[in-house]
MARVEX-343045 format. One line per 5 residues: number of its first residue (from 0); their letters; for each residue x, y, z of N, C-alpha, C. Coordinates in Angstrom, 1 decimal. Example, Ala and Ser with C-alpha at 12.3 -4.5 7.8 and 13.67 -1.06 7.14 Angstrom:
MARVEX-343045
0	as	13.2 -5.7 7.8 12.3 -4.5 7.8 13.2 -3.3 7.8; 12.8 -2.2 7.1 13.7 -1.1 7.1 12.9 0.0 7.9
END
This chain:
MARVEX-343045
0	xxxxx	0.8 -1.2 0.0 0.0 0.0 0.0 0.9 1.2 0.0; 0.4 2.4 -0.8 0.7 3.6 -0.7 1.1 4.3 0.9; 2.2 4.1 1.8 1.9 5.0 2.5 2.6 6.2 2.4; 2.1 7.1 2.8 2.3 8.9 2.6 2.8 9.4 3.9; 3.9 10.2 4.0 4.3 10.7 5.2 3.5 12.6 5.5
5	xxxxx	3.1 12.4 6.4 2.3 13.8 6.8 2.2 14.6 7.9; 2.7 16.1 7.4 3.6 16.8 8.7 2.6 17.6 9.5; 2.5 17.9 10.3 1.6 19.1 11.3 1.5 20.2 10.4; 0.2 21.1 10.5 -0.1 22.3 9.7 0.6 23.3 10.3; 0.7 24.3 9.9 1.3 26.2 10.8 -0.3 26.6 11.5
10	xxxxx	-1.2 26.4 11.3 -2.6 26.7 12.1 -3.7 25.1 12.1; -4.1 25.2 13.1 -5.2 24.7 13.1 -6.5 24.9 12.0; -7.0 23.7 11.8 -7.7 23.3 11.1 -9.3 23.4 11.7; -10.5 24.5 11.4 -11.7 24.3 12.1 -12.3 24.1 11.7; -13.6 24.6 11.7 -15.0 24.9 11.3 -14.8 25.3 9.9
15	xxxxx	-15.5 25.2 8.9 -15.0 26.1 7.2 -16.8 26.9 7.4; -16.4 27.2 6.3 -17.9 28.4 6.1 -18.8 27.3 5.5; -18.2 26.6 4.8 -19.4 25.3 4.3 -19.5 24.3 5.1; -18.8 23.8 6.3 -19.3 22.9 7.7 -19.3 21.8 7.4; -18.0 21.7 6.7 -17.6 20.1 6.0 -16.6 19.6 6.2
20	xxxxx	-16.3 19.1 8.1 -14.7 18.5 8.2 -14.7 17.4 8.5; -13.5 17.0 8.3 -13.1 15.7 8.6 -11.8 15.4 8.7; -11.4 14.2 8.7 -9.9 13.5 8.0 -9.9 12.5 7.1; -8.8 12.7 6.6 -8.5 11.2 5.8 -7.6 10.6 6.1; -7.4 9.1 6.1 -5.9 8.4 7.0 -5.0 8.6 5.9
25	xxxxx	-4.1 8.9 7.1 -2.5 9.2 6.6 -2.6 10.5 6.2; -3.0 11.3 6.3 -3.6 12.7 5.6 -3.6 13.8 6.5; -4.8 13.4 7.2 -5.6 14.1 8.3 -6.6 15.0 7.9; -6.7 16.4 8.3 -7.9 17.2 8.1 -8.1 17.7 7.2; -9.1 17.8 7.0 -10.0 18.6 5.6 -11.2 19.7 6.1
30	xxxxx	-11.2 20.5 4.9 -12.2 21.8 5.5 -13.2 22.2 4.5; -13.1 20.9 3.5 -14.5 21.1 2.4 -14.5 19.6 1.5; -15.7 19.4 1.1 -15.4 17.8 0.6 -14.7 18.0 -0.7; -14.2 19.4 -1.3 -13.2 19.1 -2.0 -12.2 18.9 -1.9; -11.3 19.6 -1.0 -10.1 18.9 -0.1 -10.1 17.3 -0.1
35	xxxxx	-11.7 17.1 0.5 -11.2 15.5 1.0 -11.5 14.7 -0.4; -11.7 15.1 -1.3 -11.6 14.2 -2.6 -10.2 14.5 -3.0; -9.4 15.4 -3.1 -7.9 15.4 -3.5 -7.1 15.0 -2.7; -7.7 14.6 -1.3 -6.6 14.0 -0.8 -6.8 12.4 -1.2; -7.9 12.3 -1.2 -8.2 10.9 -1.7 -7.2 10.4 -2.7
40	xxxxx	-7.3 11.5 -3.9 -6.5 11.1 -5.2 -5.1 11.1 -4.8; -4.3 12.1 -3.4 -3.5 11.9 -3.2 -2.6 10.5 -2.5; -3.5 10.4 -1.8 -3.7 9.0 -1.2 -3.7 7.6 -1.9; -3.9 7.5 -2.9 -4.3 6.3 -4.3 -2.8 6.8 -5.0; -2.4 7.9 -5.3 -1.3 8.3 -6.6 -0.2 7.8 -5.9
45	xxxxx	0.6 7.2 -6.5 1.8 6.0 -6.3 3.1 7.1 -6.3; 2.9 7.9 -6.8 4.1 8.8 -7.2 4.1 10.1 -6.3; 3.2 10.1 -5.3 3.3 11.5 -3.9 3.9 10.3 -2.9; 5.1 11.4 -2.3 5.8 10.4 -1.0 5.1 11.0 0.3; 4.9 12.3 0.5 4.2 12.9 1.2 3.2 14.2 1.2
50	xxxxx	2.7 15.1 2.1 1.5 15.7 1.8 1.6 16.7 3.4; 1.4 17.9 3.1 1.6 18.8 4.3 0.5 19.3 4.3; -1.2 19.7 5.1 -1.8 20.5 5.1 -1.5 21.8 5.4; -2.0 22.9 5.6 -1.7 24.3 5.7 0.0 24.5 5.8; 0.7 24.0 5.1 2.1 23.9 5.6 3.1 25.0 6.2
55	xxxxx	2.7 26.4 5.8 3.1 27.6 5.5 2.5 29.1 5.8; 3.1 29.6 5.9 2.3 30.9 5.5 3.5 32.4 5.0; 3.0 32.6 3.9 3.7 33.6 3.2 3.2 35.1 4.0; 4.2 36.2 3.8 3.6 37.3 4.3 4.0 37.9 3.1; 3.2 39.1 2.4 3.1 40.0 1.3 2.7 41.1 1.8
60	xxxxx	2.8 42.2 0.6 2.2 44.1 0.6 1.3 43.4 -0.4; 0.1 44.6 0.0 -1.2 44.7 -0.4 -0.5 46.0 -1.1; -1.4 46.4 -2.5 -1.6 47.8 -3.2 -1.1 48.8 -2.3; -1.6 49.2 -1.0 -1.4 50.3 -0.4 -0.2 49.9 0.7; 0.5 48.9 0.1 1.8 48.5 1.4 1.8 48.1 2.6
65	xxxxx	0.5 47.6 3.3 0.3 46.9 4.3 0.3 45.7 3.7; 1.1 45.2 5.4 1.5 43.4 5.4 -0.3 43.0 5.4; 0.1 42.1 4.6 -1.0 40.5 4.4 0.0 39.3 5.1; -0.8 38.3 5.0 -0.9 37.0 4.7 -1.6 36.0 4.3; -0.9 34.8 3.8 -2.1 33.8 3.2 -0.7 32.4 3.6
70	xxxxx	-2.1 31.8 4.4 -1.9 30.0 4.2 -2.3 29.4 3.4; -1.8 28.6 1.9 -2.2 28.0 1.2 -2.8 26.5 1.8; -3.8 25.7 1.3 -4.2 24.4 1.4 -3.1 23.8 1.8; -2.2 23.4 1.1 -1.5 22.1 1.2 0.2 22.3 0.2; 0.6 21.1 0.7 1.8 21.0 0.4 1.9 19.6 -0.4
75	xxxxx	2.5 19.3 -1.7 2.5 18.0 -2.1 4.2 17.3 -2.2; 4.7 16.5 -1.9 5.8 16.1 -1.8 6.2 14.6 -2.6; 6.8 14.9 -3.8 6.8 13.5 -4.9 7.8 12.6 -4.7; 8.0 11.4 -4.7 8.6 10.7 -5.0 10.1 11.0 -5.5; 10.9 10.4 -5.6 12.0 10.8 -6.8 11.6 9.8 -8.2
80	xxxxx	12.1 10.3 -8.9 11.5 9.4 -10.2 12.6 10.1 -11.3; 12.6 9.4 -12.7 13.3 10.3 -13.9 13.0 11.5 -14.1; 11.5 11.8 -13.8 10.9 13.2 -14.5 11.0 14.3 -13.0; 11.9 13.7 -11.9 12.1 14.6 -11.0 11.2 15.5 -11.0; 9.6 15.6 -10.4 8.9 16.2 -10.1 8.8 17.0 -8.7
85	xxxxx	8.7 18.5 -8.9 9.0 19.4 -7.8 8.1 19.4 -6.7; 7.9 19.7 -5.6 7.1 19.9 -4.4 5.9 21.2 -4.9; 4.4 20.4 -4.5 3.3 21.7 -5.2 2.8 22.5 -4.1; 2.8 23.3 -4.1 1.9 24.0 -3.4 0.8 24.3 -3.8; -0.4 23.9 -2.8 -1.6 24.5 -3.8 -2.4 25.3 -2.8
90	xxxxx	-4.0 25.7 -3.4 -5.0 26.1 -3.0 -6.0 25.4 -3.6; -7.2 25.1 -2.4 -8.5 24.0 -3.1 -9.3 25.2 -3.0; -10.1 25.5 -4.5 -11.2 26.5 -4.0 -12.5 25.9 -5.1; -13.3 26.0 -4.4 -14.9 26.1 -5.1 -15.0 27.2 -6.3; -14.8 26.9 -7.7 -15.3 28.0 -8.9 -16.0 28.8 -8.2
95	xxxxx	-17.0 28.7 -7.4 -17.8 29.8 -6.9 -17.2 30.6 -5.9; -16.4 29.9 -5.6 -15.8 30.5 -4.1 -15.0 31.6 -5.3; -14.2 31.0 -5.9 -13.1 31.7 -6.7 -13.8 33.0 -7.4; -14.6 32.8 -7.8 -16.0 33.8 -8.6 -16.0 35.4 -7.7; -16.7 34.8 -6.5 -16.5 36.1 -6.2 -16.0 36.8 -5.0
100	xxxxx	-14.6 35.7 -4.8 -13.7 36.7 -4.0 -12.6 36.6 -4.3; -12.1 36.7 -6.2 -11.1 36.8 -6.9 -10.2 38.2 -6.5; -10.7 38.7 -6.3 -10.5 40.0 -6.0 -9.0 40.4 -4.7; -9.8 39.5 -3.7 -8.9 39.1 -2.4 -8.1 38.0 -2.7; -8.4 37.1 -3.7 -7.3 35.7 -4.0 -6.0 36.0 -5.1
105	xxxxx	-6.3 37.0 -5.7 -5.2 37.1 -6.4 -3.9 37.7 -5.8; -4.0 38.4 -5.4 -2.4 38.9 -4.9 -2.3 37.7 -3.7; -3.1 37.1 -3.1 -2.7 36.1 -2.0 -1.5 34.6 -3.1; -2.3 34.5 -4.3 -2.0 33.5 -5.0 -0.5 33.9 -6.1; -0.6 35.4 -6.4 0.9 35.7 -7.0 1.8 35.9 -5.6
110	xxxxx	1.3 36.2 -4.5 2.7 36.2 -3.6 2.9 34.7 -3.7; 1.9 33.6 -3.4 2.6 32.3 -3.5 3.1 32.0 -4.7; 3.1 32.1 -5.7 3.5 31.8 -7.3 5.4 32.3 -6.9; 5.2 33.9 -6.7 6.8 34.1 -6.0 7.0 33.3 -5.6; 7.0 33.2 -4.3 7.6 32.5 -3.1 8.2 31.1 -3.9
115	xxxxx	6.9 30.0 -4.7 7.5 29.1 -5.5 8.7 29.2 -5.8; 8.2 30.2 -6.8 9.6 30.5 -8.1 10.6 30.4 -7.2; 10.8 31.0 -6.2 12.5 31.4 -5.3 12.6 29.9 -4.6; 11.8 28.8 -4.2 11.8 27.5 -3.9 12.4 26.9 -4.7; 11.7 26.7 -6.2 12.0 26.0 -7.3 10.6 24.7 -7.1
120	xxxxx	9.4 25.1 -6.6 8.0 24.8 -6.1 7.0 25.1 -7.5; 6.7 24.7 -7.6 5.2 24.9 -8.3 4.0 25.6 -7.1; 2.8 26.5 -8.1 1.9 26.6 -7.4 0.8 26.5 -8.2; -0.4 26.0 -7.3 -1.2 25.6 -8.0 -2.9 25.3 -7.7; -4.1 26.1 -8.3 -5.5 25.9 -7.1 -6.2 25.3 -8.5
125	xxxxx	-6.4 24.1 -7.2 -7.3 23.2 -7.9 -8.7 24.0 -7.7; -9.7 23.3 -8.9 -11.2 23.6 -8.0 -11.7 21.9 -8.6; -13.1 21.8 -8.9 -13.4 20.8 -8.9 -13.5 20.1 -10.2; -13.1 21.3 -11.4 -12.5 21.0 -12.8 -11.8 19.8 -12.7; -10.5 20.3 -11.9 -9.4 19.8 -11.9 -9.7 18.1 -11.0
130	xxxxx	-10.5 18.4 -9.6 -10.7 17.3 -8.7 -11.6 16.2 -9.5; -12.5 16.8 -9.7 -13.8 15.8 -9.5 -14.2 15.4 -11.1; -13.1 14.2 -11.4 -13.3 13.9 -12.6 -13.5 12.6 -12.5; -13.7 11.7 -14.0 -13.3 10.3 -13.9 -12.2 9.5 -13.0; -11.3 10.3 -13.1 -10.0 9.5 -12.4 -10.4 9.5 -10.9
135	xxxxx	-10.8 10.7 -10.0 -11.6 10.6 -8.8 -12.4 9.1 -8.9; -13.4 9.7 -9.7 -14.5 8.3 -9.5 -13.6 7.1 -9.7; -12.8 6.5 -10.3 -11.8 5.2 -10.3 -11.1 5.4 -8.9; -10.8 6.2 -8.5 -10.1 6.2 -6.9 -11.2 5.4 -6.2; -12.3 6.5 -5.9 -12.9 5.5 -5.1 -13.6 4.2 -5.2
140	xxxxx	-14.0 3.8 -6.5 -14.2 2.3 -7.2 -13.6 1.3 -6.5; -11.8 2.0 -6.7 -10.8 0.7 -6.7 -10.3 1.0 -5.1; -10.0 1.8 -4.5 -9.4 1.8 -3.0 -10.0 0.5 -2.3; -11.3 0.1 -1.9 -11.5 -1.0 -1.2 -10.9 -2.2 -1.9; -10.6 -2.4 -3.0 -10.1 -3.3 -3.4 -8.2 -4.1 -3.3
145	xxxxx	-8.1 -2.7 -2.9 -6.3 -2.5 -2.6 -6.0 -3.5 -1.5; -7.2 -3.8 -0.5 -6.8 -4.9 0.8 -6.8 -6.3 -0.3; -7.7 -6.3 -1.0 -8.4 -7.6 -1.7 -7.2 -8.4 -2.3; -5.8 -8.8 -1.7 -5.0 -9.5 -1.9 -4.9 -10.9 -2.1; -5.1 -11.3 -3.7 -5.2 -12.8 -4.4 -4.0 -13.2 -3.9
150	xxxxx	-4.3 -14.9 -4.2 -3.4 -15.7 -3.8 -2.2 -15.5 -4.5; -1.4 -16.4 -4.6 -0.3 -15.9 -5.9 -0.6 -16.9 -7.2; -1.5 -18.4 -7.0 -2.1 -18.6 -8.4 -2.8 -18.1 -9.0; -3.5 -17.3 -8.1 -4.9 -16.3 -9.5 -3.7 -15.1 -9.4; -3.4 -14.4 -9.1 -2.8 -13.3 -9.8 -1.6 -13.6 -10.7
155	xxxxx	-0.8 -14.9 -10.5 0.2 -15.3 -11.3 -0.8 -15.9 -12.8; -1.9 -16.5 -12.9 -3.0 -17.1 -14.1 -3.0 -15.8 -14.9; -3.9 -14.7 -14.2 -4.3 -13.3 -14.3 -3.4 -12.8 -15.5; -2.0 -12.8 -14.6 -1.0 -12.0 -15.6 -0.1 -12.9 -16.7; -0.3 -14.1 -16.4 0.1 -14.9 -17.9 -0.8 -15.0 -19.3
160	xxxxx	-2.4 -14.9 -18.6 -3.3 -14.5 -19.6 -3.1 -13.4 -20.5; -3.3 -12.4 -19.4 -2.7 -11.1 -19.9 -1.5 -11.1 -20.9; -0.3 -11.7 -20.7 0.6 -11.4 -21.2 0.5 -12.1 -22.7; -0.3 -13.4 -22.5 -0.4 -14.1 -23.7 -1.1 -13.1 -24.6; -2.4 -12.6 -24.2 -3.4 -11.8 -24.9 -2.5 -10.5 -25.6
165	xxxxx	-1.7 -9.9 -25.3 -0.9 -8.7 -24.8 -1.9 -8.0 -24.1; -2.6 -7.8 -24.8 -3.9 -6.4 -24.0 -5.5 -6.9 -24.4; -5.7 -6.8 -23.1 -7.5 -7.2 -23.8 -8.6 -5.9 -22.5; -9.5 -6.5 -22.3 -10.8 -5.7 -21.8 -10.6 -7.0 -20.4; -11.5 -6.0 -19.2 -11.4 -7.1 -17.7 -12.6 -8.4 -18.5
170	xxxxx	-13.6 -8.3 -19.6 -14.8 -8.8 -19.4 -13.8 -10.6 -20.8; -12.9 -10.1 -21.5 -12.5 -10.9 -22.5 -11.3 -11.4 -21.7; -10.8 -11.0 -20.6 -9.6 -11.8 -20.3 -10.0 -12.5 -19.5; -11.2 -12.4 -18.5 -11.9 -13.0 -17.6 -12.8 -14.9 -17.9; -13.5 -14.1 -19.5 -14.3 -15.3 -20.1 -12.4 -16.2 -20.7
175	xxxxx	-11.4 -15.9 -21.0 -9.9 -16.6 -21.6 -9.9 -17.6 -20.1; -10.1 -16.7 -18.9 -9.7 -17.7 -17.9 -10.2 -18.4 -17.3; -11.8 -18.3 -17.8 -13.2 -19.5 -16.7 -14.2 -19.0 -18.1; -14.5 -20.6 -18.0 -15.6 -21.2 -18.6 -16.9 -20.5 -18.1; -17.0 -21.1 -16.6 -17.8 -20.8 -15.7 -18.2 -19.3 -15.2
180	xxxxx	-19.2 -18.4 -15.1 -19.8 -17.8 -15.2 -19.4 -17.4 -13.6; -19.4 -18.4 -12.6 -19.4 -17.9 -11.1 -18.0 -17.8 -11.0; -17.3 -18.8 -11.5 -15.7 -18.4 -11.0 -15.2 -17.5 -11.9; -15.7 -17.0 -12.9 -15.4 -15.3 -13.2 -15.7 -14.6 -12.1; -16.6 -14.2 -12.2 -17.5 -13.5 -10.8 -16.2 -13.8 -9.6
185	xxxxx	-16.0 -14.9 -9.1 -14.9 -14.7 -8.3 -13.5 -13.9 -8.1; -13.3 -13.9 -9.6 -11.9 -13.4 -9.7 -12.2 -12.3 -10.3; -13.0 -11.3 -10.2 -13.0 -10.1 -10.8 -12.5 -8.7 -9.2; -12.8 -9.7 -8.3 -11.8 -8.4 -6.9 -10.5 -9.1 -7.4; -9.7 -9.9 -7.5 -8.0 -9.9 -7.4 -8.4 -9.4 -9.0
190	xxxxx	-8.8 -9.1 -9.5 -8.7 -7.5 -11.0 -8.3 -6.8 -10.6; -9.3 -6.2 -10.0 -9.7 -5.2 -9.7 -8.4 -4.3 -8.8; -7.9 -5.4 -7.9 -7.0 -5.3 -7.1 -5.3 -5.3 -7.7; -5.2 -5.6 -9.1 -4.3 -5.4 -9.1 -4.0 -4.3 -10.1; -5.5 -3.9 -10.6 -5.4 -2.7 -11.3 -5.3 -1.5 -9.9
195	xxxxx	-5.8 -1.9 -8.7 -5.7 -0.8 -7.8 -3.9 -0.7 -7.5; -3.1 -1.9 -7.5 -2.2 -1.7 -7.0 -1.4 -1.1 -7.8; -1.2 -0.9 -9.6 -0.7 -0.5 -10.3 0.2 -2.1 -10.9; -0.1 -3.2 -10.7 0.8 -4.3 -11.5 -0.2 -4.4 -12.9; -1.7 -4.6 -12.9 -2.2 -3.9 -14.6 -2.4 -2.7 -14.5
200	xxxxx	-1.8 -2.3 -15.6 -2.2 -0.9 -16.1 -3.4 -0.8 -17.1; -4.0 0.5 -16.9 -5.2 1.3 -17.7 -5.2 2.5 -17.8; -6.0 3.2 -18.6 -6.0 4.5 -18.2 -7.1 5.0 -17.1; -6.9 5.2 -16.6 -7.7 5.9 -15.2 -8.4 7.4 -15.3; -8.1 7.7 -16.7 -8.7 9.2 -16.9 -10.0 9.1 -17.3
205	xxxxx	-10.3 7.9 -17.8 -11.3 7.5 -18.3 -12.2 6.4 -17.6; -13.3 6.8 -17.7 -14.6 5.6 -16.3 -14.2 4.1 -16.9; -14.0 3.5 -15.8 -13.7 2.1 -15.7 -14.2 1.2 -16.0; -14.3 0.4 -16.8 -15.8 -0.3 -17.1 -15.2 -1.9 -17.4; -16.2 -2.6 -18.0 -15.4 -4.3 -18.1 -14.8 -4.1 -19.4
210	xxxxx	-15.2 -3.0 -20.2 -14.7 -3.2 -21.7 -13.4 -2.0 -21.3; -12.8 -1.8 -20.3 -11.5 -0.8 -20.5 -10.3 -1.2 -21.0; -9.8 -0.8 -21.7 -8.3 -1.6 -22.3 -7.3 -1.5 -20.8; -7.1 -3.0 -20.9 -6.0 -3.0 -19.7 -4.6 -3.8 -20.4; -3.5 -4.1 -19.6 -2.1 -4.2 -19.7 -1.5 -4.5 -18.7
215	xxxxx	-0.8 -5.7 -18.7 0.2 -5.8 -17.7 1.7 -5.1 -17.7; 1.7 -4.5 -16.3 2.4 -4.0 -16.4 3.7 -4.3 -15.5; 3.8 -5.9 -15.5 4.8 -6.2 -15.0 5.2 -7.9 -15.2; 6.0 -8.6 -15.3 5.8 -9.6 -15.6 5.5 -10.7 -14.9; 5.1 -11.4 -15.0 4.3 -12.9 -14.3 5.6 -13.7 -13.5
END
């Protein structure tokens, strides 16, 4: 399993104006169920090593040269990998929220854009464009399935089929490996589960279905 390392905020986390908190494990708190669906995604994505809520806080001049501040959402922390991906800083805001108090979010969001640049950080506000897509909906599909650990002869069958096939759909590699109608039905959670764990690959940007093109993506 994905675990994710996660540091204490610079403030406390309360009440939000929309009265939607909670946590998520390994994560912790959230202060709108948009938050808690990106952390979700953060949580499932193989390639975040860790995750800071409120991590920060920048101080800026406003137009008339009084000090501000702003604590952004969150902090993202990646893996190392070839494509050396940087640490993100974001903000989670509601289109609507963004709508009509752009006004006060903009210089909060170019002093964090600075601050990046001098990091060597990205910055970046999601809303629910960005959140609440297909790939969300495959998060939560497949997470319960991530416990659903097959033996090592059905997932070693699984991926020989696969490999023989090179690429097929969950509903044509299923009927290649049971006759039978119920012991399909059986082995459709160690699928499922191994598409959660990343050993088949799919695309995930797209709704998941029995006809999705899948691939192993590792060998048997």
């Amino acid at each position: 399993m994905n675990k994710l390392k996660s540091e204490i905020p610079v403030r406390d986390i309360g009440i939000s104006r929309r009265s939607v908190t909670g946590s998520v494990p390994s994560l912790g708190k959230y202060e709108s169920t948009l938050e808690r669906d990106l952390m979700e995604i953060l949580r499932f994505d193989p390639r975040v090593d860790g995750f800071t809520a409120q991590p920060l806080t920048i101080t800026f001049l406003d137009e008339k040269g009084g000090k501000r501040s702003y604590t952004p959402d969150g902090l993202i922390h990646f893996k190392e990998s070839s494509y050396r991906p940087v640490p993100v800083l974001y903000e989670v805001k509601f289109r609507e929220d963004f709508r009509k108090n752009w006004k006060l979010l903009i210089p909060k969001f170019r002093a964090a854009k600075s601050y990046c640049l001098d990091k060597g950080w990205r910055f970046e506000v999601f809303t629910e464009r960005e959140i609440r897509t297909p790939y969300l909906d495959n998060v939560k599909f497949l997470w319960p399935y991530r416990e659903r650990v097959p033996t090592c002869e059905v997932s070693s069958a699984i991926l020989q089929m696969l490999w023989d096939l090179d690429e097929a759909d969950p509903d044509l590699l299923l009927c290649a490996l049971c006759h039978d109608s119920n012991n399909r039905a059986r082995m459709i959670p160690s699928l499922w589960h191994m598409v959660a764990v990343g050993i088949i690959g799919c695309d995930l940007n797209a709704p998941l279905t029995m006809r999705t093109r899948i691939w192993a993506e590792q060998d048997s």
